[in-house]
C-alpha positions in Angstrom: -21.6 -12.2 28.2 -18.5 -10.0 28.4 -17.0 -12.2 31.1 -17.8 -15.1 28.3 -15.7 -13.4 25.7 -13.0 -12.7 28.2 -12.7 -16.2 29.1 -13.1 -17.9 26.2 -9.4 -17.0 24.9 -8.4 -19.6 27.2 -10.5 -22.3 26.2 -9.7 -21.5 22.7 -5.7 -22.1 23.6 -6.8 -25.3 25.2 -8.8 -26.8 22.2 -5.4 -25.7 19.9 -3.0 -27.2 22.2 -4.6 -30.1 23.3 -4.4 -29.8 27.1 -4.5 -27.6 30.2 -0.8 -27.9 30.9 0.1 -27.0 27.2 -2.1 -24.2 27.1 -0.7 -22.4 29.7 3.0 -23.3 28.6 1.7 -21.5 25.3 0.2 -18.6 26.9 3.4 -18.7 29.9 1.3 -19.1 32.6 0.3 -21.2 35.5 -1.8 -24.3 34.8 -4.2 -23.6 37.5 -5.0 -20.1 36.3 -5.9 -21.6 33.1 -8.4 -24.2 34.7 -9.8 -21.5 36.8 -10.6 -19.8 34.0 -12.3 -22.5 32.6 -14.1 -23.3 35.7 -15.4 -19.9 35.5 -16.2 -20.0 32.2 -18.2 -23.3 32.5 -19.9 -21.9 35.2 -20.7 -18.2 33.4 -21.8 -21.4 30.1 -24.5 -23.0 32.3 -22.9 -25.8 31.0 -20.0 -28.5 30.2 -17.4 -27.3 27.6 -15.0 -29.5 28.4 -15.0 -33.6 28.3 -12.0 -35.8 28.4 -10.9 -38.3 25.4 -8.7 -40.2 26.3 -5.2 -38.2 27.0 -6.9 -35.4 25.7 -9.4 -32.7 26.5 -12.3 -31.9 23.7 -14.6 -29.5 23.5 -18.7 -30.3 23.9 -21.4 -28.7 21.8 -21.3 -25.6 23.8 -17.4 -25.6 23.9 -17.4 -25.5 20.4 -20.2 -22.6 20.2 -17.9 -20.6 22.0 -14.9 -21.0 20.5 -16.7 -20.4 17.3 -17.7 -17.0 18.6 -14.2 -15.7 20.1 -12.8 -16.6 16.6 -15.2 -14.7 15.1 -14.3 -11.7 17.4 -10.8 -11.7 17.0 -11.7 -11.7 13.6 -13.8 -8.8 13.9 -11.1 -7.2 15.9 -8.3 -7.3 13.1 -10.8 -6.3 10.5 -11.3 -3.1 12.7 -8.1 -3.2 13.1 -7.0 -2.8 9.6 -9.5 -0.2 9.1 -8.0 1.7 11.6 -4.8 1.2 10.4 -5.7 2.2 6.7 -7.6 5.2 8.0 -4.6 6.5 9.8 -2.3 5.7 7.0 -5.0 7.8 4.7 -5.0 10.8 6.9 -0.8 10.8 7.4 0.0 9.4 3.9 1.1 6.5 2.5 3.6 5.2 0.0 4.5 2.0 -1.4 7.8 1.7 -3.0 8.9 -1.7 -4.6 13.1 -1.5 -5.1 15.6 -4.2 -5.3 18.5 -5.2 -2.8 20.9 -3.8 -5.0 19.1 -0.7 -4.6 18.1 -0.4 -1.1 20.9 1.0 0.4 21.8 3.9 -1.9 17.5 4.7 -1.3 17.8 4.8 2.7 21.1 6.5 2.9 20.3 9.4 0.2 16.4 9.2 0.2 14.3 7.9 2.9 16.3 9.4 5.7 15.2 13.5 4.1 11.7 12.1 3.6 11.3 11.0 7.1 12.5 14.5 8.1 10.0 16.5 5.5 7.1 14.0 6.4 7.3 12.1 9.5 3.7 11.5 9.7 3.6 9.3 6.2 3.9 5.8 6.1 6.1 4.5 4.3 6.0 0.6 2.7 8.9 -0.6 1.3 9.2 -3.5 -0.7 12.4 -5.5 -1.6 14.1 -8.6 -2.8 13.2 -10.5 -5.6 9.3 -10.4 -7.4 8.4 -13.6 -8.9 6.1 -14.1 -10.5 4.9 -10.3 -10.5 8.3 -7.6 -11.5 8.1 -4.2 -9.9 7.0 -2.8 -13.0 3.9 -4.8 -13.4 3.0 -3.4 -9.5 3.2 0.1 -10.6 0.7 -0.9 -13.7 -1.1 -2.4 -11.2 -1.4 0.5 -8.8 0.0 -1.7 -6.1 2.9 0.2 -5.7 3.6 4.2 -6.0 7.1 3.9 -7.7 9.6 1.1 -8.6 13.0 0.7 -9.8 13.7 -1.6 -11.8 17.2 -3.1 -13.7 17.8 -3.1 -17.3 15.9 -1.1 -20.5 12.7 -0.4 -19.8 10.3 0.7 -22.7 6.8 0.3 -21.4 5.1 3.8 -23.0 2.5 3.4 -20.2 5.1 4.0 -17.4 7.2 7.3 -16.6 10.7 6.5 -16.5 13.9 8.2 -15.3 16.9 6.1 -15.8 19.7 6.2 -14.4 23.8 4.6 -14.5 24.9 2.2 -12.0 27.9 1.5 -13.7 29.5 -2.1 -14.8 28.2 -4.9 -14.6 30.8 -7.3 -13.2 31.9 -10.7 -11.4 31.9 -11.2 -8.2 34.3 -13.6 -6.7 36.3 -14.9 -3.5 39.8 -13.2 -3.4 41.2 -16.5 -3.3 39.1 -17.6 -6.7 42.2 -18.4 -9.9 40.4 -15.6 -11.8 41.1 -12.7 -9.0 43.9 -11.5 -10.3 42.5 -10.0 -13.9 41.5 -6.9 -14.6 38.2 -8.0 -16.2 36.5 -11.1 -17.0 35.2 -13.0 -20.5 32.1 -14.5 -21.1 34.1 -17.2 -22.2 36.1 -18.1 -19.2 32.8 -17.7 -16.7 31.1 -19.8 -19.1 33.3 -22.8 -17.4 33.2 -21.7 -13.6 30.4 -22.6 -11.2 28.0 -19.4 -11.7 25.7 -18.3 -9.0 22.0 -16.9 -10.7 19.4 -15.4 -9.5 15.5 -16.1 -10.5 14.8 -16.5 -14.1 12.3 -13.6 -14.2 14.3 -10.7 -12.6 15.8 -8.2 -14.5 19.3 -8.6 -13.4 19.0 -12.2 -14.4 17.8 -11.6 -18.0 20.2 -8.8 -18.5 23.0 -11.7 -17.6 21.3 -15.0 -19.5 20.8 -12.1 -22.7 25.0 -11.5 -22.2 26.0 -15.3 -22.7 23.1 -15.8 -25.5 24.9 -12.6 -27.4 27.7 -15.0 -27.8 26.1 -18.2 -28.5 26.9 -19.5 -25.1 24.8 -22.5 -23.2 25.7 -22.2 -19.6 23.9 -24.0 -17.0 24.4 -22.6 -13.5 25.7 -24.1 -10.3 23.3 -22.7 -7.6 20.1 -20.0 -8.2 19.5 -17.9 -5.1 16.3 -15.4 -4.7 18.0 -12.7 -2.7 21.5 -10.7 -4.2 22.6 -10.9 -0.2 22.5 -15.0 -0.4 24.2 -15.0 -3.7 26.9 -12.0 -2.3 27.3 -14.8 0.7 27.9 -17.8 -1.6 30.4 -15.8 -3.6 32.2 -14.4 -0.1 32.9 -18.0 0.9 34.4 -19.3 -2.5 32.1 -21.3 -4.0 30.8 -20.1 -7.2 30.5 -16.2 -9.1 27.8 -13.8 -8.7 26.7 -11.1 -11.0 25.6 -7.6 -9.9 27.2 -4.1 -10.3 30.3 -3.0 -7.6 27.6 -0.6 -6.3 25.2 -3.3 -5.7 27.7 -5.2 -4.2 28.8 -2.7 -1.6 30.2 -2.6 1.4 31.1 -6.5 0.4 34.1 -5.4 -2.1 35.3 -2.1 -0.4 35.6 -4.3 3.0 37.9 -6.6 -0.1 35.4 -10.0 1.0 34.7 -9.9 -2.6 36.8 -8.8 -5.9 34.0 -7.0 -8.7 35.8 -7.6 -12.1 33.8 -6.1 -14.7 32.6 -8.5 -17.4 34.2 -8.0 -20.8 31.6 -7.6 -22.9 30.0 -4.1 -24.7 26.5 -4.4 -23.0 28.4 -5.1 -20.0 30.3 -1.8 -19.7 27.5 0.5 -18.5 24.0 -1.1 -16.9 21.1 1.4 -16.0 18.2 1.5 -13.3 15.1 3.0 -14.0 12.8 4.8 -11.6 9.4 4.7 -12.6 5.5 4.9 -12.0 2.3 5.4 -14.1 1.7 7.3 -16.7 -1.0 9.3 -15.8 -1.4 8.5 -11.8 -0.9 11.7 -9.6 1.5 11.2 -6.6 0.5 12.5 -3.3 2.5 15.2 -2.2 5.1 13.1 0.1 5.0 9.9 -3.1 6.0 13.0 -5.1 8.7 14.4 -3.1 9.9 11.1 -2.5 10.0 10.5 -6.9 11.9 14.0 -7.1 14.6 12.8 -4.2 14.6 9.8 -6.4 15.7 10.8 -9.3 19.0 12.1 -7.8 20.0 8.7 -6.5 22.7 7.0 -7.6 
């Protein structure tokens, strides 16, 4: 039976691909090792597996038995495998951390490189981009995630929160865009430029949508990205204005790809991050060294 459930990997490829020939192109091997596999394998059956239909091979009754079962095992096999995994994980430590792309970099250069140096053993999950339709804040309720940071106020009494500044909120633009030049830029003269958004339900988005609704101001946007690096690219080549802090935006406007004029407006002049986790949750000892390097970042 073990020579069955060696073999049958290749008759499995053959029922997915259709034929012997595409098989082996799949697996990158010879033809004729795959068919005397299955010659083997009809012989170790007692059996047919195989009949042809037409162009194509299909498998018989006791074909089909067989791939059944080597599904089944490979199935078996990743369970085992993530059992495995999560045991390993449980004896080295885990954490889950869910940040956003604006944040990422400040957390690998100032954070994760001193944790992977006081706990090399822990595994370490990180999650970025852009949560729709669950927010990082509602994964730390949830206990899917250790810690979070997050953009904008954040009042939820069931979390623990450190916030933090990341400075202005501002425009970013082509060099080469007419409003370049200024020092800063109104709500009322991005209110008729093509405006690049991000999802309705991330923070930075609200924070933005709640700047033009302060001032009575309908806008309609020109393109909506999920990812600040797509809308950072969009911006770079000219064709519309992203919003996200100079910090966020970084190497993109020190390299000068990108001009960061800081949105005239009072809510504007000073946005905040927040790191947080549950109320009440104890930390493992490498989640809470990684919270205490965390509150330091900037």
């Amino acid at each position: 039976m073990d020579r069955i459930g060696r073999r049958s990997e290749y008759l499995f490829m053959v029922a997915e691909c259709g034929s012997v020939r595409a098989a082996a192109e799949h697996m990158g091997i010879n033809p004729s090792v795959v068919s005397r596999q299955l010659r083997e394998l009809e012989r170790d059956v007692g059996m047919p597996i195989m009949e042809r239909n037409g162009r194509y091979l299909s498998l018989t009754e006791a074909g089909r038995t067989v791939v059944d079962n080597h599904m089944t095992r490979r199935q078996l096999d990743k369970e085992l495998e993530h059992s495995l995994e999560r045991l390993r994980h449980r004896r080295a430590g885990k954490v889950v951390v869910a940040v956003g792309e604006g944040f990422v970099e400040s957390l690998v250069d100032s954070v994760l490189t001193r944790v992977a140096a006081q706990y090399p053993e822990v595994f370490i999950e990180l999650l970025s981009g852009i949560y729709y339709p669950r927010e990082p804040h509602e994964m730390v309720l949830a206990d899917e995630v250790d810690i979070a940071i997050t953009y904008g106020p954040e009042t939820d009494p069931r979390l623990v929160r450190h916030t933090f500044s990341r400075g202005p909120l501002c425009a970013l633009m082509s060099p080469r865009h007419p409003l370049a030049s200024q020092s800063c830029v109104s709500l009322e003269a991005l209110s008729s430029q093509k405006l690049i958004f991000l999802p309705p339900g991330s923070g930075s988005q609200m924070f933005v949508e709640s700047l033009f609704r302060s001032e009575q101001r309908i806008v309609t946007p020109a393109y909506r990205c999920n990812l600040h690096s797509t809308a950072r690219r969009m911006a770079i080549a000219g064709i519309g204005i992203a919003f996200m802090t100079k910090m966020a935006a970084g190497q993109d406007v020190e390299t000068g790809k990108l001009c960061a004029l800081p949105v005239d407006h009072p809510a504007a002049q000073d946005t905040c991050g927040n790191l947080i986790r549950r109320a009440g949750r104890r930390l493992s000892p490498a989640a809470d060294y990684l919270w205490k390097l965390m509150t330091s970042m900037r």
